[in-house]
C-alpha positions as CSV (number, residue, x, y, z in Angstrom):
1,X,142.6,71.9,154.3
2,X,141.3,73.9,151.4
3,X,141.8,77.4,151.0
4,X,139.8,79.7,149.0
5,X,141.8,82.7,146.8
6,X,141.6,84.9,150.0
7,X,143.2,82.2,151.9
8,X,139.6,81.8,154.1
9,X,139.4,78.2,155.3
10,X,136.8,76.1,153.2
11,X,135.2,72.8,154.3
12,X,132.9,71.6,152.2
13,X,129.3,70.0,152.7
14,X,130.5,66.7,150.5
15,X,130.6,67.0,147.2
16,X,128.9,69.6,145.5
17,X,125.6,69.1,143.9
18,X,123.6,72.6,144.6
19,X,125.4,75.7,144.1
20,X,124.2,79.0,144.1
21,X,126.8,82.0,142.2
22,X,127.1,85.1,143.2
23,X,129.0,86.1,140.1
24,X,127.8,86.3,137.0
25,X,131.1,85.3,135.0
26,X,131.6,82.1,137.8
27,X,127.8,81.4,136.8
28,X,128.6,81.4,133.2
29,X,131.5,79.2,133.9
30,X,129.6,76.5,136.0
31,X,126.7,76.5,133.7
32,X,129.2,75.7,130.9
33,X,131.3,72.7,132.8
34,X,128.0,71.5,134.7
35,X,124.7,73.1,134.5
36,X,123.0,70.4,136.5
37,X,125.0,71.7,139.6
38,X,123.5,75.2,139.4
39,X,120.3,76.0,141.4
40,X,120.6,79.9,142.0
41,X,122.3,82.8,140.6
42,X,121.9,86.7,140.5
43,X,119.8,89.2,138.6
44,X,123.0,89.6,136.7
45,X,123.7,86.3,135.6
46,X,122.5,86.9,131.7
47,X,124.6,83.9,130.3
48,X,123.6,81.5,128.8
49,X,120.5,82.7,127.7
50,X,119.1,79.6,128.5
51,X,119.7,79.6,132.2
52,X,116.3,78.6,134.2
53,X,117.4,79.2,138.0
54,X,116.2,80.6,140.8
55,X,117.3,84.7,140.8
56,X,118.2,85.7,144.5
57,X,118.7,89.4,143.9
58,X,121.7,91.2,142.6
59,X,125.8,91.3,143.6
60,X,125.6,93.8,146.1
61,X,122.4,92.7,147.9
62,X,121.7,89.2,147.2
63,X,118.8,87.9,149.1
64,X,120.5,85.8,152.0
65,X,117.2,84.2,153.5
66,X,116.6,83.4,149.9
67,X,119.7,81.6,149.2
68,X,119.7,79.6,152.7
69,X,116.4,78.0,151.8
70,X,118.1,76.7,148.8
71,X,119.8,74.6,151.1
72,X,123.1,75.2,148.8
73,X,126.3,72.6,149.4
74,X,128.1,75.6,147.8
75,X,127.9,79.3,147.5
76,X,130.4,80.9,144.6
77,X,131.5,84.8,145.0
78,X,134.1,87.4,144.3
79,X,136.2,89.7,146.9
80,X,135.6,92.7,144.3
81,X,131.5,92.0,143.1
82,X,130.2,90.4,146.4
83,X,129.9,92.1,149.9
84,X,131.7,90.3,152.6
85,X,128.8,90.8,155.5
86,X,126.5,88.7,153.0
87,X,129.8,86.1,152.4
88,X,129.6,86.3,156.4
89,X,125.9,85.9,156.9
90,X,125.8,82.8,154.8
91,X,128.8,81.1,156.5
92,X,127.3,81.8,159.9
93,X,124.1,79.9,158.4
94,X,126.4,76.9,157.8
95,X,126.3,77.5,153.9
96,X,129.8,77.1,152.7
97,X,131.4,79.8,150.4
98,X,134.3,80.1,147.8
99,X,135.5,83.4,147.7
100,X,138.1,84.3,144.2
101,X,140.0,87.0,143.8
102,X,141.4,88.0,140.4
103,X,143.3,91.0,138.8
104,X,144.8,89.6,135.5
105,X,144.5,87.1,133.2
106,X,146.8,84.5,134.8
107,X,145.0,85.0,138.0
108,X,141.9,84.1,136.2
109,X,143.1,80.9,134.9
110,X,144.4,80.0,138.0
111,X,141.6,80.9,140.2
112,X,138.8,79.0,137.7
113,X,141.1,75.6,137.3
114,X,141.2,76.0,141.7
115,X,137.7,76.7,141.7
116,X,136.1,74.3,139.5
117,X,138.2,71.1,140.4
118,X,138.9,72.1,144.2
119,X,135.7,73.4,145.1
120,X,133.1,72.1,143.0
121,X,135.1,68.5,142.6
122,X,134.6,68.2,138.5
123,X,137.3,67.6,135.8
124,X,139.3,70.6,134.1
125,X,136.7,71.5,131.5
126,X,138.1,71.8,128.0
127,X,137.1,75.7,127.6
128,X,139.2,76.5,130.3
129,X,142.5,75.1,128.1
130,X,140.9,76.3,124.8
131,X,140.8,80.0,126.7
132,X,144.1,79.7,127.8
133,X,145.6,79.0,124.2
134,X,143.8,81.5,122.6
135,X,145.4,84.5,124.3
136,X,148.9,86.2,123.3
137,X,151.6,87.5,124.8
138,X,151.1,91.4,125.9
139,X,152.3,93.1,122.9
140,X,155.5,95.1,123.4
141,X,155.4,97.3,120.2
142,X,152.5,99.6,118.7
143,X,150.8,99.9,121.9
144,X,148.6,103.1,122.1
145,X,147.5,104.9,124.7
146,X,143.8,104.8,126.2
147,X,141.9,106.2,128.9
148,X,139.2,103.2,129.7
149,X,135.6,104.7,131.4
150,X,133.6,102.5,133.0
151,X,130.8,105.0,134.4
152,X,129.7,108.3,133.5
153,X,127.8,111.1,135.8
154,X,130.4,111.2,137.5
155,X,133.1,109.9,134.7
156,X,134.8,107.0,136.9
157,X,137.8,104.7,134.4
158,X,140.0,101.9,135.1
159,X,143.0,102.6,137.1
160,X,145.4,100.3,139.1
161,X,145.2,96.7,139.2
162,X,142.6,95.7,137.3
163,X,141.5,92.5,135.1
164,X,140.6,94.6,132.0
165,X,143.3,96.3,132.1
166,X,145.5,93.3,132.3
167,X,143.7,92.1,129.1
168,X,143.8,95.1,127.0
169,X,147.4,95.3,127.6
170,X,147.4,91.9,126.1
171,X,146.2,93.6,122.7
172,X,148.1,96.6,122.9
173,X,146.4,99.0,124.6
174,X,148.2,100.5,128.0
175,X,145.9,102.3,130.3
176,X,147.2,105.9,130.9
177,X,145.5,105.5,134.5
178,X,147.0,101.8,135.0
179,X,149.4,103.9,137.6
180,X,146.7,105.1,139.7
181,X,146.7,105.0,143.6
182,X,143.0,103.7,143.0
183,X,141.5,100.8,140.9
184,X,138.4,102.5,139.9
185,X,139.2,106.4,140.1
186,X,136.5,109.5,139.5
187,X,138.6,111.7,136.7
188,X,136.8,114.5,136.0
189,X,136.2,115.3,131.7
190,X,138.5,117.8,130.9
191,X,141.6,115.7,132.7
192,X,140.4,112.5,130.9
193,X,140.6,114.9,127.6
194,X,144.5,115.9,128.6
195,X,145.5,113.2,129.6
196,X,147.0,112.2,126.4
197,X,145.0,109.4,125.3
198,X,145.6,107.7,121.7
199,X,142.1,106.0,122.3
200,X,139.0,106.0,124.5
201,X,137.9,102.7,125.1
202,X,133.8,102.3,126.0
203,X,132.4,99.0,127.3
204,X,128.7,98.3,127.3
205,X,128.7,98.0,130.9
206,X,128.8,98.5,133.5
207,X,127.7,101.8,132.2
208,X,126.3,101.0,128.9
209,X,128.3,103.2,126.2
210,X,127.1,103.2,123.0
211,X,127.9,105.1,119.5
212,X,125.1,108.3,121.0
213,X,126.2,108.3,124.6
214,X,130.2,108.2,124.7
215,X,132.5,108.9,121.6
216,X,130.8,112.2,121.2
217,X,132.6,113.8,124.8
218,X,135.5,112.4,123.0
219,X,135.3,114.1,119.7
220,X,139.6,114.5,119.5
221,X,139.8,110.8,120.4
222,X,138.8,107.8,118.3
223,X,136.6,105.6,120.7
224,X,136.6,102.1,120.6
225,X,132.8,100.2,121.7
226,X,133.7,96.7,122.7
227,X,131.8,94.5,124.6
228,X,131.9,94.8,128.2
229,X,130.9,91.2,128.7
230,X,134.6,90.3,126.9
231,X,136.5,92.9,128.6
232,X,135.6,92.0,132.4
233,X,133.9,88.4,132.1
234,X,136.0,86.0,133.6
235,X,135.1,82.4,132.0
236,X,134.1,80.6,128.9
237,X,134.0,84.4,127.0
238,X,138.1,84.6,127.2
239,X,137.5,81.4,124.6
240,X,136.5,84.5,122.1
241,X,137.3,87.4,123.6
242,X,140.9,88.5,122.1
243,X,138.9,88.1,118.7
244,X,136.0,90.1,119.8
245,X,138.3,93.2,121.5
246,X,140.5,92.9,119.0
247,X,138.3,93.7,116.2
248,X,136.5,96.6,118.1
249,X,140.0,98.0,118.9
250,X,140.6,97.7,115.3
């Protein structure tokens, strides 16, 4: 029997030839390793450029009706991105779903080699290996300090458990809220400002930071813009990414 990364039972419709993602770095993934298998994907879903599917709404409130008429063999989502009543809805249509679940880097590997072979039935695709060569070792000396906002009005940063965090670590950069009883906490300002921080680190999204709207509440703290898409994205981007943060972190 096949299990899913939540451990939920998953019996597939044959092999898969239509899927639909619910995730935009799991769509980026399949459309790398085998485009022709993709037939839906969400609002969200921006890479490739090229990607001609049909859109079926966003992570949060995907259009289930839509999807079912796709008459998908397989359905692709995340415990953290997707809601389970829609995962629910769909399986009580018959449509079977793949759930992943990932918090660091070697979950991520894990959980798209599972994925991809397990659920979808194709060969280990070669970005996956090239992605997992081109990451180091978390550093262990010269790492600085950085609070890591995610969202502003209100300011919500990275805390506990978190794949970005896992990956920044990776290039030297702790998060000071890494320790936090919640993954994605509300810190107001003025405590983000005390907390001690070497570096403010500002993604493009979710909440899109850029040089006018972030460094400036941080005018004590160099800020680093990086690419949010590098930071979070699970999938062929990890191929580039330590290059990409690495240089933004400077």
């Amino acid at each position: 029997m096949l299990l899913d990364d939540l451990g939920t039972p998953f019996t597939p419709h044959g092999a898969a030839r239509r899927v639909v993602s619910l995730v935009p770095s799991l769509t980026e993934s399949l459309a790398e390793t085998a485009p022709e298998l993709l037939i839906g994907a969400t609002d969200w879903c921006t890479h490739p450029a090229e990607l001609r599917v049909r859109r079926i709404g966003g992570t949060k409130n995907p259009d289930v009706p839509a999807i079912v008429a796709l008459r998908p063999d397989l359905v692709l989502a995340n415990e953290e991105e997707n809601r389970l009543a829609d995962l629910e809805a769909l399986r009580s249509m018959g449509v079977p779903v793949w759930v992943t679940r990932i918090r660091t880097l070697e979950d991520a590997f894990a959980s798209l080699r599972r994925m991809l072979t397990m659920a979808c039935g194709l060969p280990e695709p070669d970005w996956l290996a090239a992605a997992e060569r081109a990451w180091p070792t978390p550093r262990t000396t010269g790492v600085r300090r950085a609070v890591i906002p995610i969202w502003r009005k209100p300011w919500m940063v990275l805390g506990r458990d978190t794949f970005a965090g896992d990956l920044l670590l990776r290039l030297g950069v702790r998060n000071l809220y890494a320790g936090h009883a919640e993954r994605y906490p509300k810190i107001a300002l003025p405590d983000l400002l005390a907390a001690g921080a070497d570096l403010v680190v500002l993604p493009d999204e979710p909440y899109r930071f850029t040089a006018e709207d972030g460094p400036g509440f941080f005018p004590a703290i160099p800020a680093a813009l990086v690419s949010g898409r590098h930071l979070t994205w699970y999938g062929p981007s990890l191929v580039e990414a330590p290059s990409v943060l690495g240089t933004a972190l400077g």
